[in-house]
C-alpha positions as CSV (number, residue, x, y, z in Angstrom):
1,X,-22.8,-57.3,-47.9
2,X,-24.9,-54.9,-50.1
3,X,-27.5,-54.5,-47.7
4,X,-24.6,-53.8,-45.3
5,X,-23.0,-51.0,-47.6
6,X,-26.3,-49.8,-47.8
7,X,-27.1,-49.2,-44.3
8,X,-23.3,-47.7,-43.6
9,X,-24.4,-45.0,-47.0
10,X,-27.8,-44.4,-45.3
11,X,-26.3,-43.5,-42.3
12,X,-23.7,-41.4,-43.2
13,X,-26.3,-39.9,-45.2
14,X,-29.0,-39.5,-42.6
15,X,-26.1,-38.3,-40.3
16,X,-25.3,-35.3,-43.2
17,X,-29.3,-34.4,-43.4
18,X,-29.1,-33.8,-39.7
19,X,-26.7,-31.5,-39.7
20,X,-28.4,-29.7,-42.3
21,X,-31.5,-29.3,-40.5
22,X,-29.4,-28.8,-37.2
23,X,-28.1,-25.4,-38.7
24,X,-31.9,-23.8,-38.7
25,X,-31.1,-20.7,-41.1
26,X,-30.4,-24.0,-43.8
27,X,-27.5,-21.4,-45.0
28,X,-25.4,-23.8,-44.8
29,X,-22.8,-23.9,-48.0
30,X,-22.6,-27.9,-48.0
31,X,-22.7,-30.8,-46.0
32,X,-19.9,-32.9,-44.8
33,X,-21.7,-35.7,-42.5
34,X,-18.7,-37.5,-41.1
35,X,-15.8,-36.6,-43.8
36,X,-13.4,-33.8,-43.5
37,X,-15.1,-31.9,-47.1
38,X,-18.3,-32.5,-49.3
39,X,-16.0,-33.7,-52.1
40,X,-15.1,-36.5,-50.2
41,X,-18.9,-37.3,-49.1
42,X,-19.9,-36.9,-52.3
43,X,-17.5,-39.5,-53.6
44,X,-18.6,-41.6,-51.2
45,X,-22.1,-41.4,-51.5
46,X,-21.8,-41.5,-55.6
47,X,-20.7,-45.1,-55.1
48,X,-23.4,-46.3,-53.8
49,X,-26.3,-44.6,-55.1
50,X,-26.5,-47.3,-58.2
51,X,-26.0,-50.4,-55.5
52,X,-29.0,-48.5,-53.3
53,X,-31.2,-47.9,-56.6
54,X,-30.7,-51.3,-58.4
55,X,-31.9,-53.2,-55.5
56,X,-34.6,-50.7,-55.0
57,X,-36.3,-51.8,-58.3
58,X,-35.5,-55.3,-57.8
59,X,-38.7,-56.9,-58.0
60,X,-37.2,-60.6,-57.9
61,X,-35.9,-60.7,-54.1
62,X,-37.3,-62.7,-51.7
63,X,-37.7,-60.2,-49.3
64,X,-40.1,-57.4,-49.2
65,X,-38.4,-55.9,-46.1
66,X,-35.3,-56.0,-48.2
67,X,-36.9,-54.0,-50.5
68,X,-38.2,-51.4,-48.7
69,X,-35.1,-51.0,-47.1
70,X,-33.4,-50.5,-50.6
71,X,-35.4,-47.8,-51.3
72,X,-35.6,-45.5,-47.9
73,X,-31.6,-46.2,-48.0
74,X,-31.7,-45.0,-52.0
75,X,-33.7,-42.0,-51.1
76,X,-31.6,-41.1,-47.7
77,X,-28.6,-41.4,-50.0
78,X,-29.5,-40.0,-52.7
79,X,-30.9,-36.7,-50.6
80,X,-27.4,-35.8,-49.5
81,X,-25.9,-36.7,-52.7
82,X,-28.0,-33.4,-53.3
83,X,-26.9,-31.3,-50.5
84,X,-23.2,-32.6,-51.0
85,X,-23.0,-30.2,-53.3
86,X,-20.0,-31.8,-55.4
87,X,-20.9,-31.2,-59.1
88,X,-17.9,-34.2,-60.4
89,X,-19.9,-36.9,-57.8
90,X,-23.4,-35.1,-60.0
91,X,-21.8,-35.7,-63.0
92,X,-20.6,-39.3,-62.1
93,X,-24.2,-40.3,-60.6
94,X,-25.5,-39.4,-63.8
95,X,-23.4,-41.3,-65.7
96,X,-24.0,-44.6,-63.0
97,X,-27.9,-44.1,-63.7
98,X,-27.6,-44.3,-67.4
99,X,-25.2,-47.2,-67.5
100,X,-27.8,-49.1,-65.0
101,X,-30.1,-48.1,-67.2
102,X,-28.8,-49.7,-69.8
103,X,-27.5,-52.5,-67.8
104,X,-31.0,-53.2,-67.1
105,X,-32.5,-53.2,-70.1
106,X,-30.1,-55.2,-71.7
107,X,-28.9,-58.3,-68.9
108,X,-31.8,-58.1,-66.4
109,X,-35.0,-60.9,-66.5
110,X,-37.6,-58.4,-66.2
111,X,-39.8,-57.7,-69.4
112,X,-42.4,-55.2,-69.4
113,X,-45.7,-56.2,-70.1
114,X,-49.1,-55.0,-69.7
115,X,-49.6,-57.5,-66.5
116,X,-46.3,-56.5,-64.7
117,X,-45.8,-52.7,-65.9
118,X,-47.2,-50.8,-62.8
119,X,-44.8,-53.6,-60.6
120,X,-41.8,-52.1,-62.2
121,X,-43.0,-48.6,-62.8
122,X,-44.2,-47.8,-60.0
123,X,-40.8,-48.4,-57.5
124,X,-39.1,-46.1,-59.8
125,X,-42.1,-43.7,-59.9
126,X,-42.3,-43.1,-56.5
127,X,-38.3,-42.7,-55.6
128,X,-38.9,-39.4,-58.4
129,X,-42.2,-38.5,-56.3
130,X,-40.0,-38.7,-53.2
131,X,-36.5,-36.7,-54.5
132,X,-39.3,-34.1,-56.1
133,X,-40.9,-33.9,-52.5
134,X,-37.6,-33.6,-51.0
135,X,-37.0,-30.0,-53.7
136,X,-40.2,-28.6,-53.2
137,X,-41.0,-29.1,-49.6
138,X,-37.4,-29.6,-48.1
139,X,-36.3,-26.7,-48.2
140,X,-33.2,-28.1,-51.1
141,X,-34.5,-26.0,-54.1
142,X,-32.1,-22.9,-53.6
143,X,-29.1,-24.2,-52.2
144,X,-29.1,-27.4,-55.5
145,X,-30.2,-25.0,-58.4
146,X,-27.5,-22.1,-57.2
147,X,-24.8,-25.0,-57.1
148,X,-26.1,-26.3,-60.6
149,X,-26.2,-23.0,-62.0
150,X,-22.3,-22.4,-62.0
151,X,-22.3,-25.5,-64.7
152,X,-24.1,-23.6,-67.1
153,X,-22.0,-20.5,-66.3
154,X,-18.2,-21.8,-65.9
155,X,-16.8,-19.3,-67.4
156,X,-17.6,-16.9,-65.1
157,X,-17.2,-19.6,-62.1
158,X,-13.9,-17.8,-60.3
159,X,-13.8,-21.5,-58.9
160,X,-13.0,-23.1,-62.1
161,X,-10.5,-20.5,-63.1
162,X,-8.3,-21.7,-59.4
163,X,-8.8,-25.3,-60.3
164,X,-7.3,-24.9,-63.5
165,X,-4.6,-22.7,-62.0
166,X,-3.7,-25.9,-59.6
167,X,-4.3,-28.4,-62.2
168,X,-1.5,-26.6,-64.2
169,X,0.9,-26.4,-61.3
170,X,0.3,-29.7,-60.5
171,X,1.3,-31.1,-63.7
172,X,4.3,-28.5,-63.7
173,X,4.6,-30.5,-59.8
174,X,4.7,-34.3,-61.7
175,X,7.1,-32.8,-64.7
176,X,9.8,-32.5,-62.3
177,X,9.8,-35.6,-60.7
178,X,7.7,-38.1,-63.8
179,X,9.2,-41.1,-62.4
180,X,7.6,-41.8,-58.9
181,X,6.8,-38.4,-58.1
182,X,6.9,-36.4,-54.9
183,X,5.7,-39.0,-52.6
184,X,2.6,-39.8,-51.2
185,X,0.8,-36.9,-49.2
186,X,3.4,-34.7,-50.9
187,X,0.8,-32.3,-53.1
188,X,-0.8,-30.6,-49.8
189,X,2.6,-30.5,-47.9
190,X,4.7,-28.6,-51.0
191,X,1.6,-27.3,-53.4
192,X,2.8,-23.7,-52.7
193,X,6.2,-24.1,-54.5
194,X,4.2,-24.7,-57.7
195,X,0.6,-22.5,-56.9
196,X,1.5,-19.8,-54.6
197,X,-1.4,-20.4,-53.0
198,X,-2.7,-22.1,-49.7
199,X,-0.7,-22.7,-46.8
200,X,2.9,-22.6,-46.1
201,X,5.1,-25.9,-45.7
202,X,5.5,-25.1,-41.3
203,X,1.9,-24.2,-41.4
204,X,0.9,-27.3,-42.8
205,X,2.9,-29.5,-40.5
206,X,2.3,-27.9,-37.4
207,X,-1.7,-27.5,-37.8
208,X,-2.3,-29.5,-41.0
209,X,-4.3,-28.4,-43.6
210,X,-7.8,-29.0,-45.5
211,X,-10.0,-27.9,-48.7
212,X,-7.4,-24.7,-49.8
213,X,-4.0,-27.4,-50.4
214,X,-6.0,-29.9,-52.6
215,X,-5.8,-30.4,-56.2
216,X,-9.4,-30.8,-56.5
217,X,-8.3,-33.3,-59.4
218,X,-7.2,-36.6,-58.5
219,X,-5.5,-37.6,-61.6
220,X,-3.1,-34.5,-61.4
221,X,-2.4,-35.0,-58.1
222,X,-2.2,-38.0,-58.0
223,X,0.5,-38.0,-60.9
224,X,2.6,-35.4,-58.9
225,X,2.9,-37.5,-55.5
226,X,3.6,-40.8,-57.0
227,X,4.7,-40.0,-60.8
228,X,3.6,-41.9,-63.6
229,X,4.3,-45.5,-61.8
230,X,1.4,-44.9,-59.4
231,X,-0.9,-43.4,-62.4
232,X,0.2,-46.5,-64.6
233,X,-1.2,-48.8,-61.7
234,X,-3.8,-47.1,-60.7
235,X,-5.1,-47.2,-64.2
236,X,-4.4,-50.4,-64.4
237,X,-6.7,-51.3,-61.4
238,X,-9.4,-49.5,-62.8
239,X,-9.1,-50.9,-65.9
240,X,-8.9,-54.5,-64.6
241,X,-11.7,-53.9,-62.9
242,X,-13.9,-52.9,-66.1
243,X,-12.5,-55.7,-67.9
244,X,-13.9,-58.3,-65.7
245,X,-17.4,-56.7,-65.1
246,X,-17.8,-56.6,-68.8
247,X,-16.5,-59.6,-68.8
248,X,-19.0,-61.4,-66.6
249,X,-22.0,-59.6,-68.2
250,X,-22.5,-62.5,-70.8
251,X,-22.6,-65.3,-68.2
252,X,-25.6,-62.5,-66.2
253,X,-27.1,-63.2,-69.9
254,X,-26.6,-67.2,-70.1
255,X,-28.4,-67.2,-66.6
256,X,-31.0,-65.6,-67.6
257,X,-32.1,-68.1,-70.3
């Protein structure tokens, strides 16, 4: 099943790299690869970069095919993770590499020493020779460091300033209906009530809608279509899930020894 995940993120990824190249100018703003925005590829792809990267540096499986395959599908994902463009899936890829990180060094059976060192090292060293390739030679320079450098300017990111505009209208949205909300699909059908923004009500069920009627936050909006029922369970799934990861982190430990 990993390997399976793997190849579906590779492809999807390789499909988005394609269309990248396919535009010639490489102008384009982001890529979307087979989903209707680059937020929801980048959510996507964020998921399985860790999977893709921890098998990558697995150096106790069986197979060296699976290996190699682990790491073309890290690189392939990891690539349009880049050109996705979505600064929250940057921030939570970030986070999933330091918590493997540390997951590693803490629950997994490999020790560095001077006789295995370059075995471990050297996976790892050349996935950062490859995403540094991939910069310099690829073309992906420009179109990541313009994207990144709106992080270290927000304030002046007129971007920011309309997500925090819908962020506040869609917790004015949940206020007035805290209990199970507005209903599910409600936020990009009604958002203009609340935002004064985006499309119309008749526009958006005659032709549907896209990237102008979201939230861009899916705890907010979330909260307005199903109240705070569907954020209490949703929280609650999240949380269940945590609880039995760290749960069954000592037993990873016990088989170990």
């Amino acid at each position: 099943l990993p390997y399976l995940l793997l190849g579906l993120g590779a492809a999807v990824g390789l499909w988005g790299l394609v269309e990248f190249g396919a535009e010639g100018n490489f102008s384009t703003d982001a890529i979307h690869s087979l989903f209707g925005n680059h937020e929801q590829l980048g959510s996507f792809l964020v998921l399985l970069l860790p999977l893709g990267l921890a098998l990558a540096l697995d150096r106790d499986q069986d197979s060296k095919k699976g290996l190699l395959f682990a790491q073309g599908a890290a690189l392939v994902i990891g690539a349009a993770l880049l050109l996705a463009r979505t600064r929250s899936a940057w921030f939570g890829a970030a986070v999933g590499l330091v918590l493997l990180v540390v997951l590693t060094l803490r629950y997994s059976s490999i020790r560095l020493t001077r006789s295995n060192r370059a075995l471990v090292i050297g996976p790892a060293l050349l996935l950062v020779l490859a995403f540094a390739g991939l910069l310099a030679f690829g073309e992906l320079a420009p179109l990541v460091s313009h994207r990144a450098a709106t992080l270290a300017h927000a304030g002046d990111d007129t971007s920011l300033t309309d997500r925090l505009h819908r962020w506040r209208s869609a917790c004015r949205m949940a206020s007035e209906a805290p209990v199970i909300g507005w209903g599910l699909g409600a936020w990009p059908v009604m958002q203009g009530r609340w935002t004064h923004q985006g499309d119309d009500v008749s526009e958006v069920l005659g032709a549907g809608t896209g990237h102008s009627n979201l939230a861009h936050n899916f705890w907010v909006q979330w909260a307005a279509e199903t109240g705070g029922v569907g954020v209490i369970l949703q929280f609650g799934v999240l949380a269940a899930f945590l609880l039995a990861g760290l749960r069954a982190l000592p037993t990873l430990d016990r088989e170990r020894r």
